[in-house]
C-alpha positions as CSV (number, residue, x, y, z in Angstrom):
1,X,98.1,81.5,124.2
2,X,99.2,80.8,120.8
3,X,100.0,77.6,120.1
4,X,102.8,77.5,117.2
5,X,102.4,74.0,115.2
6,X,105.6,72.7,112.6
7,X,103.7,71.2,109.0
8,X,104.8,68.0,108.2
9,X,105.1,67.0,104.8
10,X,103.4,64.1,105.3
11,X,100.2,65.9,106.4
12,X,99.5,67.1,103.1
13,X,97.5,70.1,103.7
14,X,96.6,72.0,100.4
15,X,97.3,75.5,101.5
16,X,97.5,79.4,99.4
17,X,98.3,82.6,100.6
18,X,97.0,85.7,102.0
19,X,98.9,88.4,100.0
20,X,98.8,92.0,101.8
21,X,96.2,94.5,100.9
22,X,98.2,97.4,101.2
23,X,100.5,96.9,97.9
24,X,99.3,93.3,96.9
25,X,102.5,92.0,96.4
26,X,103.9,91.0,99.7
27,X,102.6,87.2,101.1
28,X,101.7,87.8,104.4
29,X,101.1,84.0,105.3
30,X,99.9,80.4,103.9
31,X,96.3,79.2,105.3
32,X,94.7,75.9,104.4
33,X,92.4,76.2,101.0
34,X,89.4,75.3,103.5
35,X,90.1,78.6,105.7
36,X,88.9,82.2,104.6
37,X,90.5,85.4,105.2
38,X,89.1,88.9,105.5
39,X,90.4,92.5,105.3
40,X,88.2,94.7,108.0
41,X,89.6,98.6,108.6
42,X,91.9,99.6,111.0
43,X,88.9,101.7,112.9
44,X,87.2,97.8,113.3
45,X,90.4,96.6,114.2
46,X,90.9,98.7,117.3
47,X,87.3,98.6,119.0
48,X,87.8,94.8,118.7
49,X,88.6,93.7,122.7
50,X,90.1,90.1,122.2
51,X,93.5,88.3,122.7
52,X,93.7,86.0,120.0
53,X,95.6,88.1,117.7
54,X,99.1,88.3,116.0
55,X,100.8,90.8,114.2
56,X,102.5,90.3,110.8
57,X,104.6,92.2,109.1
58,X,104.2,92.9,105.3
59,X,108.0,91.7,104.0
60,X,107.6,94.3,101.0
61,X,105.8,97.4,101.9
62,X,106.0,96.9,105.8
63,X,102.7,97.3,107.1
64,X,101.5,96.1,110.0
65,X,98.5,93.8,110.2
66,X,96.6,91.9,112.9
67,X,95.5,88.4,112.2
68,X,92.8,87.5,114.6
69,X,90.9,84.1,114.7
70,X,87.2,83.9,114.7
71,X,84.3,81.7,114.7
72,X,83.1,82.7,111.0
């Protein structure tokens, strides 16, 4: 299950972007500064057996990425 969360101002997380690696112009999502994102290949991608994924969609060039959440 995904569990979707609203920000509240009043929280005050420090957040930047992930922009897309396909044209590097589109902002796929905000993370907080303390998170890291990775870009793996699509071949990684697809031997990968797990349900804690989403898919995003790139708002300029409209690729297609998963977002999975890991341990690392």
């Amino acid at each position: 299950m995904l569990l979707i969360e609203q920000v509240c101002e009043k929280n005050n997380v420090i957040s930047d972007y992930v922009r897309c690696p396909i044209c590097g112009k589109g902002r796929l999502c905000d993370k907080p500064v303390v998170e890291k994102a990775r870009t793996i290949s699509t071949v990684a991608v697809q031997t990968m057996e797990t349900s804690n994924k989403i898919i995003l969609k790139c708002p300029k060039c409209s690729n297609k990425f998963f977002i999975q959440f890991t341990k690392e």
